[in-house]
C-alpha positions as CSV (number, residue, x, y, z in Angstrom):
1,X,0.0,0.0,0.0
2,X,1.7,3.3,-1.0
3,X,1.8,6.7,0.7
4,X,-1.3,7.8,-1.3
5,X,-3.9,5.4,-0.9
6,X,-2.4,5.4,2.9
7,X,-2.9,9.2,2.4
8,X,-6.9,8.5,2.4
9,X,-7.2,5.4,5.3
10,X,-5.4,7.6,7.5
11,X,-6.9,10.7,7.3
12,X,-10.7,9.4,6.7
13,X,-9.6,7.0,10.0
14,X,-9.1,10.2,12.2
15,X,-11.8,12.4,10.9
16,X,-14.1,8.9,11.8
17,X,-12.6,8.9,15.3
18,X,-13.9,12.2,15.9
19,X,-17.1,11.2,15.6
20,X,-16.3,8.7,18.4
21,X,-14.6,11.1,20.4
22,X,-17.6,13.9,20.5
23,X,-19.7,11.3,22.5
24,X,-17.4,12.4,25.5
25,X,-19.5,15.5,25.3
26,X,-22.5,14.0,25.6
27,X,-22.8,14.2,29.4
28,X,-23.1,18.3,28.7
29,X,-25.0,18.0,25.8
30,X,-27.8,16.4,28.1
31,X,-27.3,18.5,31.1
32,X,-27.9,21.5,29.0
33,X,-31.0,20.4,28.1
34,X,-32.1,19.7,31.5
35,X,-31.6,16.4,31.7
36,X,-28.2,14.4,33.7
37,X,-25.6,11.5,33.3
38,X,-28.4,9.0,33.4
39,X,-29.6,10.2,30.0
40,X,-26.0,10.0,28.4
41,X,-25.7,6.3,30.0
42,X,-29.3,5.9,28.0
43,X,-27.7,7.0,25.0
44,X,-24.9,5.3,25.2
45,X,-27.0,2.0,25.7
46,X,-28.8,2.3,22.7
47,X,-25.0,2.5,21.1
48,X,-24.4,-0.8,22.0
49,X,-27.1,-1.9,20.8
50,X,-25.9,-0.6,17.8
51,X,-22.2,-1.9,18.0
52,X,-23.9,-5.7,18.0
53,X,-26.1,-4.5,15.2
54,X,-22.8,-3.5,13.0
55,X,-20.9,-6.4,14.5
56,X,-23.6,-9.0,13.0
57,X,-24.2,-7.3,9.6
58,X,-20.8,-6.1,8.7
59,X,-19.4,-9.1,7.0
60,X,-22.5,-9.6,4.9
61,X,-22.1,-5.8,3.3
62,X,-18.0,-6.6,3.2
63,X,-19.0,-9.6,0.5
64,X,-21.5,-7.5,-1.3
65,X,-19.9,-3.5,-1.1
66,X,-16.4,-4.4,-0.2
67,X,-15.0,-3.7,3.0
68,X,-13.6,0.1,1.7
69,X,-17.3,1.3,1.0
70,X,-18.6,-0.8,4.0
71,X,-16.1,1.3,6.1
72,X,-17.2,4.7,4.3
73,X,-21.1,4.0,5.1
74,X,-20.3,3.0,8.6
75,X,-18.2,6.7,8.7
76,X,-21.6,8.3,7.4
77,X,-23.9,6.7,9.9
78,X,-21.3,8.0,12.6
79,X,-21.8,11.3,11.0
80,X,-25.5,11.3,11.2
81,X,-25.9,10.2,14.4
82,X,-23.6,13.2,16.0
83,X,-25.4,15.6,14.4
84,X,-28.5,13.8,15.6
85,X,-27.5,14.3,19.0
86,X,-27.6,18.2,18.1
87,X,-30.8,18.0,16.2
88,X,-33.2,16.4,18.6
89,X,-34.3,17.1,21.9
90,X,-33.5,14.2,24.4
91,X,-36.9,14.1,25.5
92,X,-38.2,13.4,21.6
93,X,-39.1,10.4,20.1
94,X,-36.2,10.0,17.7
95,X,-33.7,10.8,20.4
96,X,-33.2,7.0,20.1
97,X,-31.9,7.4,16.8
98,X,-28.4,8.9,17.3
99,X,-26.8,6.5,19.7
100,X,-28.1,3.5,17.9
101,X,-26.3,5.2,14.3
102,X,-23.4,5.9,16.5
103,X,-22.9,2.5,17.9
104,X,-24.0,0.8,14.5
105,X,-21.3,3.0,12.6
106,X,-18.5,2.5,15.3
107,X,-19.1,-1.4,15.4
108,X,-19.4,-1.9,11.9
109,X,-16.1,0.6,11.0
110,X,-13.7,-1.3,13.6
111,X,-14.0,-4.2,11.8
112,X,-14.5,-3.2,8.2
113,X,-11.8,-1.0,8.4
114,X,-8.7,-4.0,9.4
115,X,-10.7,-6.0,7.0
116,X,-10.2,-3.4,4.0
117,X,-6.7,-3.4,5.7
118,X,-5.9,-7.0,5.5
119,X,-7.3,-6.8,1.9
120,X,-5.0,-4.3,0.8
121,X,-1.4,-5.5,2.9
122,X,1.2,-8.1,2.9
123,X,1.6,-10.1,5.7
124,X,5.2,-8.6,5.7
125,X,4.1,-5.1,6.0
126,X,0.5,-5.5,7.7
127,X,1.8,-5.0,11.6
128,X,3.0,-1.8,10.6
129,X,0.0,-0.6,8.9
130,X,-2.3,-1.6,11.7
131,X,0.1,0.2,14.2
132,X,-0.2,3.4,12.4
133,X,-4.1,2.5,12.1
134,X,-4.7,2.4,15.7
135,X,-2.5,5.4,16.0
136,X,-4.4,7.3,14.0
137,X,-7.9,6.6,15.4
138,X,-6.5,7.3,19.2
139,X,-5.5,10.6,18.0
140,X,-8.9,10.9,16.6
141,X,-10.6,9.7,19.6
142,X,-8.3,11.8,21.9
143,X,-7.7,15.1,19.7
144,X,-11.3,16.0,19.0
145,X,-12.5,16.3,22.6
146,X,-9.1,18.5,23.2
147,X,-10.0,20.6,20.2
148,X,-13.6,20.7,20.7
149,X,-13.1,21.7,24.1
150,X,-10.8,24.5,23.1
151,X,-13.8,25.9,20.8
152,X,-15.8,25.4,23.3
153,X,-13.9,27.2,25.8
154,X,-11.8,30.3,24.2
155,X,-13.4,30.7,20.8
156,X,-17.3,30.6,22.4
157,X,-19.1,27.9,19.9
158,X,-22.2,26.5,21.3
159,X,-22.0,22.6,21.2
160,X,-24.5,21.5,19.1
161,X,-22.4,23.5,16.2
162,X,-19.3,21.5,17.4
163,X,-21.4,18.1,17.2
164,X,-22.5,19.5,13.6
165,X,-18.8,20.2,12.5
166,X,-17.8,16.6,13.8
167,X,-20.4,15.3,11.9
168,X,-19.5,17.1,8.9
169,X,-16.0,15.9,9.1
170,X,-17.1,12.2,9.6
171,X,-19.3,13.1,6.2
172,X,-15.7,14.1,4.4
173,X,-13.9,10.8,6.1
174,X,-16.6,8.9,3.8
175,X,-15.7,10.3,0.7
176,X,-12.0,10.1,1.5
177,X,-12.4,6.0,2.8
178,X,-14.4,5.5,-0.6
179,X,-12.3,7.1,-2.6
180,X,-9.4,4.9,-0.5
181,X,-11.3,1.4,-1.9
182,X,-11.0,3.2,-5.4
183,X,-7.2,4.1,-6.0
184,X,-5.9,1.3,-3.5
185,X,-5.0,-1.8,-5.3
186,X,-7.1,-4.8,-3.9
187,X,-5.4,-8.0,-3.4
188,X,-7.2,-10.6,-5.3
189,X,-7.0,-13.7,-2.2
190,X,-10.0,-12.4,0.2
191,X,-10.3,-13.2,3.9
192,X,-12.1,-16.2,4.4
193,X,-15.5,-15.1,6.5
194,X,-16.3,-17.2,9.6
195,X,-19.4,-17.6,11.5
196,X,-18.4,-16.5,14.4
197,X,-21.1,-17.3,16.9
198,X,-20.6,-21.3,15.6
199,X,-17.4,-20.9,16.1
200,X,-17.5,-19.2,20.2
201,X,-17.4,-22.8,22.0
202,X,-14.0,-23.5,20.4
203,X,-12.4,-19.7,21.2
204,X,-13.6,-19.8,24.8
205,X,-12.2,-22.8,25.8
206,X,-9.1,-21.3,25.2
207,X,-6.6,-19.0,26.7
208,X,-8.2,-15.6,23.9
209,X,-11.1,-16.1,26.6
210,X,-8.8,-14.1,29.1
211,X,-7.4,-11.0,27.2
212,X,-11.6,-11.1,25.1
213,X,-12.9,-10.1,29.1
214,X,-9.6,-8.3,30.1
215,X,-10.4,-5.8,27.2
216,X,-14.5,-5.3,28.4
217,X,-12.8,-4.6,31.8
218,X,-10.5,-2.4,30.6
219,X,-12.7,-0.3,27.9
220,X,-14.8,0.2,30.9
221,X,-12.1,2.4,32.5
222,X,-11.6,4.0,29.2
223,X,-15.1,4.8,28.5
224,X,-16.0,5.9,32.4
225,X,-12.9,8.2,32.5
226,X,-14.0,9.7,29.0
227,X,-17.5,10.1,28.8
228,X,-17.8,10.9,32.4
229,X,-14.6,13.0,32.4
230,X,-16.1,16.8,33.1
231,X,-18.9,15.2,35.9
232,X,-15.4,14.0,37.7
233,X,-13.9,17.0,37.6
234,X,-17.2,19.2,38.7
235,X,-16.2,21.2,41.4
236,X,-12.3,21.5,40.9
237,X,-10.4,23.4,39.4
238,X,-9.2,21.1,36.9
239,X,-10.2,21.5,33.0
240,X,-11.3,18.3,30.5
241,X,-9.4,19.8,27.7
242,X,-6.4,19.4,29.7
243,X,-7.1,15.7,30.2
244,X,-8.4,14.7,26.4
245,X,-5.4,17.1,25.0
246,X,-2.3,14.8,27.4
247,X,-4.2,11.3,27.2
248,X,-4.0,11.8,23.2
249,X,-0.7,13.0,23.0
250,X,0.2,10.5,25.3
251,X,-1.3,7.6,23.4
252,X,0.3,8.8,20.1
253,X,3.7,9.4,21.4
254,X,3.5,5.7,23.3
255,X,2.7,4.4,20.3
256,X,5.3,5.7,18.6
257,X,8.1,5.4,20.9
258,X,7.3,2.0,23.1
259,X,5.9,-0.6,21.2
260,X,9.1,-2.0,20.4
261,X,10.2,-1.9,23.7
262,X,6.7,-3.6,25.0
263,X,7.3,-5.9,22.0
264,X,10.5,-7.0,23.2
265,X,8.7,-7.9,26.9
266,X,7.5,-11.4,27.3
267,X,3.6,-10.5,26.5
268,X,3.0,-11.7,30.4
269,X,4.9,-9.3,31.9
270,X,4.1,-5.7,29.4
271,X,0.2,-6.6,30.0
272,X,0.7,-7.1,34.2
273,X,2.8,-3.9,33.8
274,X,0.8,-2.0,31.4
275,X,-2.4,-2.8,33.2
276,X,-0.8,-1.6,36.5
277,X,-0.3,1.9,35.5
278,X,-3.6,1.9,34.4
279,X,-5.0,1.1,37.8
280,X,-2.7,3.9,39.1
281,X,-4.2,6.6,36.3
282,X,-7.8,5.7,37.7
283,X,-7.1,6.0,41.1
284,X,-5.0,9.3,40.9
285,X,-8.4,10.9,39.8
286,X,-9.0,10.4,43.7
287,X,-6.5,13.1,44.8
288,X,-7.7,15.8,42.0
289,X,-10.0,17.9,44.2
290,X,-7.7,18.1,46.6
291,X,-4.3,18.2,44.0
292,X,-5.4,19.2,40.7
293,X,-2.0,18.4,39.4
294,X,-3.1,14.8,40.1
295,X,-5.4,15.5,37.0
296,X,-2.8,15.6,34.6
297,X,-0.5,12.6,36.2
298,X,-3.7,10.7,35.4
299,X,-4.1,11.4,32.2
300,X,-0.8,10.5,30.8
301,X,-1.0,6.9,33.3
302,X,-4.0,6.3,31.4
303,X,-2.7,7.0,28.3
304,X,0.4,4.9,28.6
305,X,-1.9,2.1,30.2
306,X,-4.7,1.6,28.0
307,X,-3.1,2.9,24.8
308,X,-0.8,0.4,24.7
309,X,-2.5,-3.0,27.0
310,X,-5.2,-2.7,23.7
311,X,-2.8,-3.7,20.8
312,X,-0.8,-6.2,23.6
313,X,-3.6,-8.1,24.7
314,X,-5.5,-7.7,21.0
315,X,-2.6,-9.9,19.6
316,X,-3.0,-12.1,22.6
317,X,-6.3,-12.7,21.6
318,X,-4.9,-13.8,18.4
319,X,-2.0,-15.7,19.1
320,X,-4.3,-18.0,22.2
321,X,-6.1,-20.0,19.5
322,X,-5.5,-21.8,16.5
323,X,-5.6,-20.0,13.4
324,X,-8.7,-21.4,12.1
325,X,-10.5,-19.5,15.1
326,X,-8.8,-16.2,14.9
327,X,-11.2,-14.2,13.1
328,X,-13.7,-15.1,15.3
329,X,-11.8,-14.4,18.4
330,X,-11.3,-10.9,16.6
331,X,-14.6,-10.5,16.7
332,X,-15.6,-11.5,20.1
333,X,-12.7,-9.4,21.3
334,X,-14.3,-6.3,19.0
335,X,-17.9,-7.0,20.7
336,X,-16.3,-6.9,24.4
337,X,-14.4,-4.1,23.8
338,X,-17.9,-2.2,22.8
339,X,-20.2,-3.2,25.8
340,X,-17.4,-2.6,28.1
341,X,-17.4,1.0,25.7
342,X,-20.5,1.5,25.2
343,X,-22.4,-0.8,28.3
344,X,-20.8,0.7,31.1
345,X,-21.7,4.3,31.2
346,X,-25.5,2.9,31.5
347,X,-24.3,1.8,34.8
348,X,-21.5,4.3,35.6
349,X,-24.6,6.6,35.3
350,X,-26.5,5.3,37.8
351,X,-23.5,4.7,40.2
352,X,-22.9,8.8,39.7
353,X,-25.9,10.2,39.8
354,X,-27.5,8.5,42.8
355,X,-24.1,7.2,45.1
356,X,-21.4,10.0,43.5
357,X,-18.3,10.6,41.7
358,X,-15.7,8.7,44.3
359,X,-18.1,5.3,43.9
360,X,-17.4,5.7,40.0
361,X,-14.0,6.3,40.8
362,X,-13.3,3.4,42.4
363,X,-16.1,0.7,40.2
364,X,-13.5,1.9,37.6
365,X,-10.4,0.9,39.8
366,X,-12.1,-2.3,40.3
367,X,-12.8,-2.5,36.9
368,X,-8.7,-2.3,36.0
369,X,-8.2,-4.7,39.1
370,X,-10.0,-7.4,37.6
371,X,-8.6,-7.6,34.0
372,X,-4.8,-7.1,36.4
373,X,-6.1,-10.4,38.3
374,X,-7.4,-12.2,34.9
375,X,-3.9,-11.2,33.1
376,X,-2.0,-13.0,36.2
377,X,-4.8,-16.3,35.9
378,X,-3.7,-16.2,32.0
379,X,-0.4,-16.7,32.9
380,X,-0.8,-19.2,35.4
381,X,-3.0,-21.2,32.9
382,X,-1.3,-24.1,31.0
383,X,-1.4,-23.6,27.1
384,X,-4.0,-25.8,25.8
385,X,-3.3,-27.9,22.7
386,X,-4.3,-25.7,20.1
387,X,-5.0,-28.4,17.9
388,X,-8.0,-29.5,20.0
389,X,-9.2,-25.5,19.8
């Protein structure tokens, strides 16, 4: 894949992310309309609803559209649903609408986009195209809170226009991922499609079944700290930009400089360790009302933590089962990733609005405790003969 087809996938990846990323604003979206966190939690349960949705259909449009223009449409429906969310009151009908486009768009792109990937790669060169993918879309998901937040902030916008510019951008990432199927060269052996529901007896009887719930647990301190971000930080003096603005730079630049030294960690170790300083991010948010400089320390744990535990225990996934049962166990890792994403704000909601923000704290904390305590039980569990998988 050249620099100019890579020119497209790239660009029309972060300009998707966004789309992602402005659900982080949806907690003040709702409060200004009168409503609380329980609403966003709402909205982001219908999101998962969609994520399943894209997750069961998206192979079906792959073999019919192509993955490229499966990945486009699932970029406009992200689109559409952002700029539902400023369209509609939440107390309307079709305020349904949004979070199911949301979550239908953000399932069915994560996994049409490595497919159009894997179409369009050697296996040579493929790891270092799906590192700069999932770059890319964590500067996305990061760097459009920061910037919107910014807008917000010093230049005045009212958010619904912000949610209408996102979605406007995530119109332009469609056009630019089409255009990417176009002028990229498509290699002529596809991936073979599994069924992957037949196929979830044989991955969970294997060792994937460990890093497939790690990553629920851990997209659950993710997507608390996110979406919940400027509720935690009510009351201090701490500001959100701040936090989105480090935890993206921080991903990026982890990314970029530490995989290779992660890499060259036995896998056991880098996820224990990884998944450590993740715990430490969450609890530091403890100490920000009363050390706001705790605010920033968490971000960058957090983004050192998560950012790079996902591709680490993502490959686990892989590398647990035999090869016959790796898409599927790419899926099932995809679909716990979303209703740990996606799920637990419905409940994070509840926790905050009727017990507070140091009982979401620390469900989070527990949250990152559990996946520590499953990575240690993966290690202590004998490899099971993969040929029986």
């Amino acid at each position: 894949m050249g620099p100019f087809s890579a020119f497209f996938v790239l660009i029309g990846t972060l300009l998707t992310a966004s789309g992602y990323g402005a659900t982080f604003f949806l907690s003040m979206h709702f409060r200004s309309l009168g409503g609380n966190d329980l609403d966003t939690g709402l909205a982001l349960a219908e999101a998962t609803v969609g994520t399943l949705v894209g997750v069961l259909v998206v192979g079906r449009f792959a073999r019919r559209i192509g993955s490229a223009r499966t990945t486009a449409l699932a970029a406009l429906c992200i689109g559409l649903g952002v700029i539902g969310f400023a369209a509609v009151d939440r107390m309307s009908a079709p305020g349904i609408l949004p979070g199911f486009l949301v979550g239908f768009g953000w399932g069915a792109f994560c996994l049409a986009a490595p497919m159009s990937l894997t179409e369009r790669t050697s296996d040579a060169d493929r790891g270092f195209w799906f590192m700069r993918f999932g770059t890319i879309q964590m500067a996305g998901i990061g760097g459009c809170p920061a910037v919107a937040a910014m807008a917000i902030r010093s230049w005045h916008w009212p958010l619904t226009s912000v949610f209408y510019v996102v979605g406007g951008l995530c119109a332009v990432a469609a056009l630019m991922l089409e255009a990417f199927g176009r002028v990229s060269p498509h290699r002529d052996e596809a991936p073979v499609q599994q069924d992957w529901l037949r196929e979830s007896g044989a991955v969970w009887r294997t060792r994937a079944a460990y890093p497939i719930v790690m990553i629920s647990l851990c997209a659950c301190v993710f997507s608390g700290s996110m979406t919940f971000q400027m509720s935690i930080i009510r009351g201090t003096h701490a500001q959100a930009g701040t936090f989105f603005s480090l935890y993206a730079v921080t991903v990026v630049v982890a990314r970029w400089l530490l995989t290779r030294v992660v890499v060259r960690l036995y896998h056991g170790v880098a996820t224990r360790l990884l998944l450590a300083i993740m715990v430490l991010g969450t609890a530091a948010m403890f100490v920000v009302p009363y050390q706001p400089a705790f605010h920033s320390i968490s971000a960058v744990l957090l983004g050192i933590g998560y950012g790079l535990v996902y591709p680490t225990i993502q490959a686990q996934a892989v590398n647990d089962c035999a090869a016959t049962h790796r898409q599927p166990a790419l899926t099932w890792f995809v679909v716990a990733y979303f209703i740990g994403t996606f799920g637990f704000p419905a409940v994070a909601s509840w926790v905050l609005v009727h017990i507070g923000t140091p009982a979401l704290i620390g469900l989070m904390a527990a949250c990152g405790v559990g996946a520590l305590v499953l990575a240690v039980m993966r290690d202590r569990h004998a490899i099971a003969p993969l040929s029986n998988a």
